[in-house]
Backbone as CSV, one residue per row, in Angstrom:
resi,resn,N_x,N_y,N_z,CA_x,CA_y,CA_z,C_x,C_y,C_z
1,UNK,-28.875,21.626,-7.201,-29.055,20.837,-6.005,-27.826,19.944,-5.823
2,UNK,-27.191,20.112,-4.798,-25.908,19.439,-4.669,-26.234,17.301,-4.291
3,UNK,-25.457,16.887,-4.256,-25.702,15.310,-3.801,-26.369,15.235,-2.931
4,UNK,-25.590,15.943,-1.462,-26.485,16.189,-0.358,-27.891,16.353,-0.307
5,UNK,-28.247,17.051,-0.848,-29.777,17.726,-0.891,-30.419,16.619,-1.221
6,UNK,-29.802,15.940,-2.513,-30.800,15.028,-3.470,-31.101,13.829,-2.247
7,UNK,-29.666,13.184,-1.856,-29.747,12.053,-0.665,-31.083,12.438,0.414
8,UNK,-30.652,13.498,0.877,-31.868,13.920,1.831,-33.128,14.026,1.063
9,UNK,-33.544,14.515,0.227,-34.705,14.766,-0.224,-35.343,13.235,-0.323
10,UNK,-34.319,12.317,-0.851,-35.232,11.130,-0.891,-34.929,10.172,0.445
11,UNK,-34.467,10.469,1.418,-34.031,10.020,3.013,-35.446,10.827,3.278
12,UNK,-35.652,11.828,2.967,-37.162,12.287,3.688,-38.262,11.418,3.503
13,UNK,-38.630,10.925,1.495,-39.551,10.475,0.810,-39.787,8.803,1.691
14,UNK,-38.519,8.251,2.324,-38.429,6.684,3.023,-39.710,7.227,3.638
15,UNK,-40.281,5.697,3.841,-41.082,5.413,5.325,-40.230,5.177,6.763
16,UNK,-41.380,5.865,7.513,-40.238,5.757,9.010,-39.857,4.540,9.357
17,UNK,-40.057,3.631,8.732,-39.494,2.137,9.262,-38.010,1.774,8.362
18,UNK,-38.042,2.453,7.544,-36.989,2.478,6.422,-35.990,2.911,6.429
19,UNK,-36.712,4.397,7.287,-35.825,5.351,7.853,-34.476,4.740,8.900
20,UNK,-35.656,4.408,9.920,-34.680,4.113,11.070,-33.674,2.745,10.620
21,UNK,-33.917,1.702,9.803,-33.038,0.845,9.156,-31.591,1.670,8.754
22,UNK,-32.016,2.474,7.974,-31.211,3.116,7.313,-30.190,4.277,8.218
23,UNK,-30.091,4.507,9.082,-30.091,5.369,10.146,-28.821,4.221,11.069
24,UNK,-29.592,2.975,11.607,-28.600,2.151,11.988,-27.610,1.962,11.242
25,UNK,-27.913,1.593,9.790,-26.720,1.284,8.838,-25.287,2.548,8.847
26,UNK,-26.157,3.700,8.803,-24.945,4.358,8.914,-24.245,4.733,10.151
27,UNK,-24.886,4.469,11.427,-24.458,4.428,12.452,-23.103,3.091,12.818
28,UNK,-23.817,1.929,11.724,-22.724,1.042,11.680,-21.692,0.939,11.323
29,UNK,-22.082,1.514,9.779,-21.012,1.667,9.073,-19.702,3.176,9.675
30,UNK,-19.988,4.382,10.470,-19.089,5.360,11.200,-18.689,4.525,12.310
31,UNK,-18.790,2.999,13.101,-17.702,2.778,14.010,-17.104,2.121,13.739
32,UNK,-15.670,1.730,13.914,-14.671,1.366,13.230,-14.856,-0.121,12.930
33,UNK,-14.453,-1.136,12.232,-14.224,-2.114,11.933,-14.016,-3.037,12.834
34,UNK,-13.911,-4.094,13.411,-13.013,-4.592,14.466,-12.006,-5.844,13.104
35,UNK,-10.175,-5.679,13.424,-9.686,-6.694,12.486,-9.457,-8.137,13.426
36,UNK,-10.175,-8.861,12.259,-10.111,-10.298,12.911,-8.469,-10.520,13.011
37,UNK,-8.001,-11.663,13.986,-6.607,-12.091,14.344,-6.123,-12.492,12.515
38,UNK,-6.446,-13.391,12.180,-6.063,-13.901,10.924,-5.987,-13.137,9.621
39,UNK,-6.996,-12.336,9.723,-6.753,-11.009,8.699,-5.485,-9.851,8.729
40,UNK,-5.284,-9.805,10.486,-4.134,-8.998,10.330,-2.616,-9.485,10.824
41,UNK,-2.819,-10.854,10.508,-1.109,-11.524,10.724,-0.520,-11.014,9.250
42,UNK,0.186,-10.538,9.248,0.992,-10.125,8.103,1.639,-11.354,7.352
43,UNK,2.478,-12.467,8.154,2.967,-13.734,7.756,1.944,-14.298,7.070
44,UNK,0.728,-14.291,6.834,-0.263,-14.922,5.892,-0.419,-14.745,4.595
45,UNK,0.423,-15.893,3.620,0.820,-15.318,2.195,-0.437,-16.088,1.395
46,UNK,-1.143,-16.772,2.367,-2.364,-17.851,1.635,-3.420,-16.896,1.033
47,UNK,-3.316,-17.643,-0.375,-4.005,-16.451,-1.746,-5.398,-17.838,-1.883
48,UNK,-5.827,-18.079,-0.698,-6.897,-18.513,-0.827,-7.879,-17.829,-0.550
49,UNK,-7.872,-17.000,0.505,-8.917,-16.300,1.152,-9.289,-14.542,0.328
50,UNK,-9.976,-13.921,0.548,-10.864,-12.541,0.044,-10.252,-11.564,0.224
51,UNK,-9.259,-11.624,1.023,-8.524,-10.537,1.327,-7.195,-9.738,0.133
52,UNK,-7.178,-8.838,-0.213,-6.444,-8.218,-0.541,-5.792,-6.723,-0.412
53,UNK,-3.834,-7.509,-0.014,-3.605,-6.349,0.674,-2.634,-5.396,-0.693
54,UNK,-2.643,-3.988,-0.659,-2.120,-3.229,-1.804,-1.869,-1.926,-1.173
55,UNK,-0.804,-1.530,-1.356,0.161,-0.410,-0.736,-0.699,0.627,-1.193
56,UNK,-0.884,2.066,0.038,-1.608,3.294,-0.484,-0.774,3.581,-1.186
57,UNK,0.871,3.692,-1.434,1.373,4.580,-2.367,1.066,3.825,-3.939
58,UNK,0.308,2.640,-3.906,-0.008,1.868,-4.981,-1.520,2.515,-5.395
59,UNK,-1.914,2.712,-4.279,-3.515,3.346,-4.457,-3.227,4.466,-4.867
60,UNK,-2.827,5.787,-4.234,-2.307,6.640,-4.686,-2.005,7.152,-6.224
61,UNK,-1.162,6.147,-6.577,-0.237,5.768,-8.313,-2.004,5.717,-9.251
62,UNK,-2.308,4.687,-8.702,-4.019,4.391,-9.616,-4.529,5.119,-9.383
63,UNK,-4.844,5.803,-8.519,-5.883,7.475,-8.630,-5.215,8.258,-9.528
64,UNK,-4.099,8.396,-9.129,-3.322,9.703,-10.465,-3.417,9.240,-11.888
65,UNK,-3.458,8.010,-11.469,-3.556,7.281,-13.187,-4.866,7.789,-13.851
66,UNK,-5.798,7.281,-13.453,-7.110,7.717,-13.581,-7.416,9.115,-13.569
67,UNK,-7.042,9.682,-13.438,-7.355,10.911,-13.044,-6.733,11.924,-14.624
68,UNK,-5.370,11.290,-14.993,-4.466,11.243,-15.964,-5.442,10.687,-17.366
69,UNK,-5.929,10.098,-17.177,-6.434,9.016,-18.239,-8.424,9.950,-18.413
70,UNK,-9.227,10.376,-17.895,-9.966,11.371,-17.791,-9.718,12.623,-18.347
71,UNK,-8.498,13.563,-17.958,-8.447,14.644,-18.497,-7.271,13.825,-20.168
72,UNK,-6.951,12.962,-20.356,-6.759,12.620,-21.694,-5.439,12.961,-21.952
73,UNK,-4.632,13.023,-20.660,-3.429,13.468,-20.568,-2.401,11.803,-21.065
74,UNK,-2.931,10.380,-20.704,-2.507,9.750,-21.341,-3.780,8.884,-21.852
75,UNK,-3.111,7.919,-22.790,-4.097,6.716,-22.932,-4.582,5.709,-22.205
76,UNK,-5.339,4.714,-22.685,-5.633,3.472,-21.824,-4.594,2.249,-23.057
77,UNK,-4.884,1.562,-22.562,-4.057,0.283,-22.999,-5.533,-1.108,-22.759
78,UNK,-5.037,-1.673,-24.225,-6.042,-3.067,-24.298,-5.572,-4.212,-22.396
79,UNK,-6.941,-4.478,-22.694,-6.661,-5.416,-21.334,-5.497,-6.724,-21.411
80,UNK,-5.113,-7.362,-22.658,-4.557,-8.259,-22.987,-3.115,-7.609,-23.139
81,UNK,-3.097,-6.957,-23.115,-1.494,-6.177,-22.555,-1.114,-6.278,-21.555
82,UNK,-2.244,-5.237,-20.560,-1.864,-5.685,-19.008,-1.939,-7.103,-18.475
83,UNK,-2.732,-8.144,-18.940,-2.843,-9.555,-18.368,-1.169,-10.130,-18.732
84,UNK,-0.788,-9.703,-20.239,0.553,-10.258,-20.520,1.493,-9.714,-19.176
85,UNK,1.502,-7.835,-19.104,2.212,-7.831,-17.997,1.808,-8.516,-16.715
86,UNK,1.437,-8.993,-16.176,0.543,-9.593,-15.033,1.736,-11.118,-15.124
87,UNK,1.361,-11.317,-16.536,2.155,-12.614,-16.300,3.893,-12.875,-16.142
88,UNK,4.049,-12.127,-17.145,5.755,-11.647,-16.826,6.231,-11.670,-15.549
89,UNK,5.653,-10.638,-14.715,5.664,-10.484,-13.082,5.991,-11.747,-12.971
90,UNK,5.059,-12.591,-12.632,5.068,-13.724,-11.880,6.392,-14.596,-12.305
């Protein structure tokens, strides 16, 4: 039984009030986003707020990593390594 099937099988088991909740949600979640003004000024270097921005070819790099690190092609590294590199950076 693939994911699909399983999702549906228990999207059937909901009550119809559950249903249709659930139904809006994903109707919400397929139209696009709207970006607030302040979220997408680029000049905004203030590391106060929730937002974080990170290059796809950065996303990209961490999927292959992972992906690398699964089939055991490399290792992982202790977290107190990377925090040291973290700090260097700065």
């Amino acid at each position: 039984m693939t994911t699909a099937q399983v999702l549906f099988a228990q999207y059937q088991a909901l009550p119809p009030r559950i249903r249709q909740q659930f139904r809006k949600l994903i109707v919400a979640a397929d139209k696009p986003a709207k970006i607030s003004p302040a979220l997408d000024d680029e000049d905004d270097d203030d590391d106060s707020g929730d937002t974080i921005r990170i290059s796809m070819e950065a996303v990209r790099t961490s999927i292959e990593q992972v992906k690398l690190l699964r089939a055991g092609k490399i290792t992982g590294r202790p977290l107190s390594e990377l925090l040291a590199e973290l700090e260097d950076d700065e």
